[in-house]
C-alpha positions as CSV (number, residue, x, y, z in Angstrom):
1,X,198.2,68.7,137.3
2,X,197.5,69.0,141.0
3,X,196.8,65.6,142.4
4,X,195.5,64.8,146.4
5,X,195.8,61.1,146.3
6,X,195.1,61.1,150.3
7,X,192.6,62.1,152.1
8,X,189.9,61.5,154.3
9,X,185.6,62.3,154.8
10,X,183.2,61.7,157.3
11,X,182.6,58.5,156.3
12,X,185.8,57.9,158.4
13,X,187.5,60.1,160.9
14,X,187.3,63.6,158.5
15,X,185.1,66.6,159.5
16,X,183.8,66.8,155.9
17,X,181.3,65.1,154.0
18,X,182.7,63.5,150.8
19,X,180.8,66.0,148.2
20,X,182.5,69.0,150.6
21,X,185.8,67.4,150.3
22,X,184.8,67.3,146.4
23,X,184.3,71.0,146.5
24,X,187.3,72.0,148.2
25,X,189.3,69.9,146.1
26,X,188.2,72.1,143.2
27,X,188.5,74.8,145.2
28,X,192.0,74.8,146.2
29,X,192.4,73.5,141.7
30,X,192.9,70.3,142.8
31,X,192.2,68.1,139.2
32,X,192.6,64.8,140.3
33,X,191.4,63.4,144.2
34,X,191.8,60.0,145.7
35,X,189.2,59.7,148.9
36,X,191.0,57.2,151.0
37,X,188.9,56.8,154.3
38,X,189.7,54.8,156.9
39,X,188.5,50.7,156.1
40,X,185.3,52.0,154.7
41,X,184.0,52.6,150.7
42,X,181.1,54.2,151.9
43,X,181.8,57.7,150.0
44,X,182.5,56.8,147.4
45,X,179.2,57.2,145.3
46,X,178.6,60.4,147.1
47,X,182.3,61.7,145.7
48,X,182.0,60.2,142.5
49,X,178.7,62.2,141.8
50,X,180.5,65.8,142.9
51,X,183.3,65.0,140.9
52,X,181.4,64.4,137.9
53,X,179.5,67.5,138.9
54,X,182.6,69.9,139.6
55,X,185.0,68.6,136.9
56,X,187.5,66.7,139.3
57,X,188.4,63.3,138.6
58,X,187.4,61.4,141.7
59,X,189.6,57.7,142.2
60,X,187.8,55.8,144.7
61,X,190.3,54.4,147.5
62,X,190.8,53.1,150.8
63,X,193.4,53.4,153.6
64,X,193.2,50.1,155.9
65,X,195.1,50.1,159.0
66,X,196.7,46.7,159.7
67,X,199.4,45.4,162.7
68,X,202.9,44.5,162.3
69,X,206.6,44.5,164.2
70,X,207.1,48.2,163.2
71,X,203.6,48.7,165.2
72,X,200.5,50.6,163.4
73,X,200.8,50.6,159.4
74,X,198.7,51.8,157.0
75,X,198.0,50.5,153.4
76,X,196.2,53.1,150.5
77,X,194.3,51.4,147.6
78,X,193.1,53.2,144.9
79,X,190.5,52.3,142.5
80,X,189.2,50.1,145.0
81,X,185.7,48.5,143.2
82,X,185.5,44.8,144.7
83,X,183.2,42.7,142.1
84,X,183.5,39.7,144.5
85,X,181.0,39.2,147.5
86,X,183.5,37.6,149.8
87,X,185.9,40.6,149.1
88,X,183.1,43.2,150.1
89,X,182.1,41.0,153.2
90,X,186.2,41.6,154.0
91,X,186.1,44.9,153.4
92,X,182.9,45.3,155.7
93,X,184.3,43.5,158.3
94,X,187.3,46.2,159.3
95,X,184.7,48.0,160.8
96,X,183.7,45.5,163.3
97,X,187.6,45.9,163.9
98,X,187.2,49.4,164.7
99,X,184.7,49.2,166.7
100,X,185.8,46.4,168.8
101,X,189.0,48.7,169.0
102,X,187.2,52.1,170.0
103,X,185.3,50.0,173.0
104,X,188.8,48.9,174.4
105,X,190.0,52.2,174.0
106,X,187.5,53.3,176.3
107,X,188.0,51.0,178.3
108,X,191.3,51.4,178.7
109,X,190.6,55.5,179.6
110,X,187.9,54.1,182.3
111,X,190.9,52.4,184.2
112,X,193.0,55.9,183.8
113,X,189.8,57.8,185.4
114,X,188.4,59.4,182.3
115,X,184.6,58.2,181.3
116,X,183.8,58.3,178.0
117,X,180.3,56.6,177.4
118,X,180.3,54.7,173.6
119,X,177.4,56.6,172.7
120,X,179.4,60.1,173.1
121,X,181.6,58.4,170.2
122,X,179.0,57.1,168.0
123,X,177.4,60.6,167.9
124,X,180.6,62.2,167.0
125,X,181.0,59.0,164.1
126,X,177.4,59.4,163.1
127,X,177.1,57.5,159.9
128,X,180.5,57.6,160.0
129,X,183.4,54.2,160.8
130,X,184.6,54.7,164.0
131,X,188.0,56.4,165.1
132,X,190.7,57.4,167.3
133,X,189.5,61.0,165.9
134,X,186.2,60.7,167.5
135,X,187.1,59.8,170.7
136,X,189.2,62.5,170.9
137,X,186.1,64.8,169.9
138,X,184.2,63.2,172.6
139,X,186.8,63.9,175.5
140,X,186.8,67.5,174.2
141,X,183.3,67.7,174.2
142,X,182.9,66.3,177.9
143,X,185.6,68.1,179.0
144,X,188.2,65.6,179.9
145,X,191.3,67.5,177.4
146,X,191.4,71.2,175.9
147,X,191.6,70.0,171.9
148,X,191.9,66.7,170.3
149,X,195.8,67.1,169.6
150,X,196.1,67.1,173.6
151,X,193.6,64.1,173.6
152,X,196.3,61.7,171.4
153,X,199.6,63.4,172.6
154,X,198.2,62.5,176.4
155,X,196.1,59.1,175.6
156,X,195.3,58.1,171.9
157,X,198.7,58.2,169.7
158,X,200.8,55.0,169.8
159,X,202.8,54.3,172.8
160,X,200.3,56.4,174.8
161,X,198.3,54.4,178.3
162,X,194.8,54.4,176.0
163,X,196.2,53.0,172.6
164,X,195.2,49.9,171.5
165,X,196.5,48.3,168.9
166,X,194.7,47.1,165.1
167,X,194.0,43.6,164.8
168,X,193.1,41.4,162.5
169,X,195.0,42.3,159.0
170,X,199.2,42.5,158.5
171,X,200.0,44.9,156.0
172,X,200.5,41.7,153.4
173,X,197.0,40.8,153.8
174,X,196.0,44.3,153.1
175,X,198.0,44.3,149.9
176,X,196.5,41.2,148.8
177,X,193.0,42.5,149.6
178,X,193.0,45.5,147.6
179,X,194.4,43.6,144.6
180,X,191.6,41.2,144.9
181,X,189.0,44.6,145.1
182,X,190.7,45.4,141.7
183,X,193.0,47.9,143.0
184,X,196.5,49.1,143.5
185,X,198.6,49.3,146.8
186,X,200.5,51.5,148.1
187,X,202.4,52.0,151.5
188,X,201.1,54.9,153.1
189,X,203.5,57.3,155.1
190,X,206.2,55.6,155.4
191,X,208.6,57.5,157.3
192,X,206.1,57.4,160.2
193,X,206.9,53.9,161.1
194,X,209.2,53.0,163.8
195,X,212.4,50.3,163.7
196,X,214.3,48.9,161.0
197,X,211.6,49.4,157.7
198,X,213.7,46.9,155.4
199,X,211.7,43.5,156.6
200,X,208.5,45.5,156.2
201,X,209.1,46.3,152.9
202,X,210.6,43.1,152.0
203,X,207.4,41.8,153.1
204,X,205.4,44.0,150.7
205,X,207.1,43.4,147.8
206,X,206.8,39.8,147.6
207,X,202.9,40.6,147.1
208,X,203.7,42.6,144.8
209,X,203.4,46.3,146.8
210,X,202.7,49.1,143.3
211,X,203.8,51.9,145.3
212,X,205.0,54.2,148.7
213,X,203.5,57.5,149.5
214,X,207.1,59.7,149.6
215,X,205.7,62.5,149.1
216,X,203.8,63.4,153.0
217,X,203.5,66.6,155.1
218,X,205.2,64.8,158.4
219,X,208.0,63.5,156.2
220,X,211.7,65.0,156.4
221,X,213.2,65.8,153.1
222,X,215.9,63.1,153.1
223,X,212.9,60.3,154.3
224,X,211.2,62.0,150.7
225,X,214.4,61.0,148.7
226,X,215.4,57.3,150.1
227,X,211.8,56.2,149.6
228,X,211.6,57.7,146.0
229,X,214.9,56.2,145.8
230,X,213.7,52.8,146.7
231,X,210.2,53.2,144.4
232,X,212.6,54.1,141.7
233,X,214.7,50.8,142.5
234,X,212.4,48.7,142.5
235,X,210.0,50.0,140.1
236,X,207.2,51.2,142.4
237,X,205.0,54.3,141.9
238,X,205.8,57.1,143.7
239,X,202.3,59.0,145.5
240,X,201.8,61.7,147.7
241,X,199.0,63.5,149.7
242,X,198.2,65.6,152.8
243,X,196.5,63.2,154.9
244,X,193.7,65.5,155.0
245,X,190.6,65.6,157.7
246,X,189.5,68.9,158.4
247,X,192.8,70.5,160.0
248,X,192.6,69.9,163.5
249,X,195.8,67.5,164.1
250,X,199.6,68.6,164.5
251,X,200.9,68.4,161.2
252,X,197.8,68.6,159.6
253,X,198.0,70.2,156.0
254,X,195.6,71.9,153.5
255,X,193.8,69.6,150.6
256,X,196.2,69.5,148.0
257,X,199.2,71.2,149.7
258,X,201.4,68.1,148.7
259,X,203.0,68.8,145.2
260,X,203.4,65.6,143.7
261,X,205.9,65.3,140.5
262,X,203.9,65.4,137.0
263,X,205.6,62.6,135.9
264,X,204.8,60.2,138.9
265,X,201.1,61.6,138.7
266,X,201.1,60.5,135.2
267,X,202.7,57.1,136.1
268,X,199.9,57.1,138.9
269,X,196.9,57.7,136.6
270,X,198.5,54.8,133.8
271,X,198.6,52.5,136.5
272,X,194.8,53.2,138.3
273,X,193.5,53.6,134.9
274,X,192.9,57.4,134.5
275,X,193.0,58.8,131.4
């Protein structure tokens, strides 16, 4: 069974509404698809219907971007459906984060002589939670950088003049949150984390982390083996995905292009409740 277990729409920073993301998936015979945008369940209704429509088993997920000593890192929850209002008023409120981010962002290109008005970035968001992503799009389209990859290798990625850093959430918190939505957490891309990872992970399994994403376009094949070696040590699930958001990033892979084990999909779908 071919499983994409992350990816991303245009209810985040992807180029592709969540019913087209849907229809690719099927597409490219992907059976079973985790939409994991960015801090938002906003498509998930829209992805859930497709699915239902197309014959792909749609998980609803999240990927929520949280701040710790290894710098930017990023927690995947799947079968996200928080029953509680305080959870969803949680959930809602990383996107006050983002935006507060994109504005510093911006400001932070003003000082370096590039001017990108807000507004550019909200039209390239449109209904969308704001991104690194779509300010890049905006400096393309006024001109200020060639292509978006230019736009984070120059400004945007991490250690760059115009990043700013997520606040708000460690990557503990973001566990804990996603168990209280009802759902399971796992560690997304690990090996693109910087410094010793041990604490981190130390850190993650005393709230009881489920699993780490091994399997990932930008990973090396021995990073693949130590953290499947670790998820089989400590009894974790073992995930995978492409990171998908329409293609335009370095590194960027095709929905579905990450072959996941059958058995750890299996162990996947047990644990999120897939039959």
């Amino acid at each position: 069974m071919l499983a994409e277990l992350h990816c991303h729409t245009n209810a985040s920073d992807g180029l592709y509404a969540p019913s087209e993301v849907v229809r690719l998936a099927q597409a490219r015979g992907v059976a079973l698809l985790a939409i994991t945008d960015h801090d938002t369940l906003a498509g998930h209704a829209e992805a859930l219907a497709a699915g239902a429509a197309l014959g792909v088993r749609v998980i609803p997920g999240i990927e929520i971007s949280t701040l710790s000593p290894q710098g930017e890192v990023h927690v995947l929850g799947y079968n996200v459906n928080p029953k509680e209002e305080a959870v969803r008023q949680r959930i809602a409120a990383l996107q006050d984060v983002r935006v507060a981010r994109a504005r510093r962002i911006l400001e932070k290109l003003a000082a370096l002589g590039l001017h990108v008005p807000f507004e550019a970035v909200l039209a390239q968001a449109g209904d969308g939670v704001i991104g690194r992503p779509h300010v890049a799009r905006a400096m393309v389209q006024l001109g200020l950088v060639p292509d978006v990859q230019t736009a984070f290798d120059r400004y945007l990625a991490e250690g760059k003049p115009a990043f700013v850093p997520h606040e708000g959430l460690t990557p503990a918190d973001a566990v804990q949150l996603i168990h209280a939505a009802g759902g399971v957490a796992v560690l997304a891309h690990p090996g693109l984390y910087q410094g010793d990872l041990e604490p981190l992970l130390s850190d993650l399994l005393a709230v009881a982390l489920d699993g780490i994403e091994a399997y990932y376009p930008l990973h090396t094949a021995e990073q693949t083996q130590r953290f499947v070696r670790f998820a089989r040590q400590n009894n974790l699930l073992v995930t995978g995905g492409s990171d998908f958001h329409g293609g335009e990033l370095a590194g960027a892979m095709l929905l579905g292009s990450v072959a996941l084990p059958e058995a750890d999909v299996r162990a996947f779908m047990a644990r999120v409740g897939v039959g």
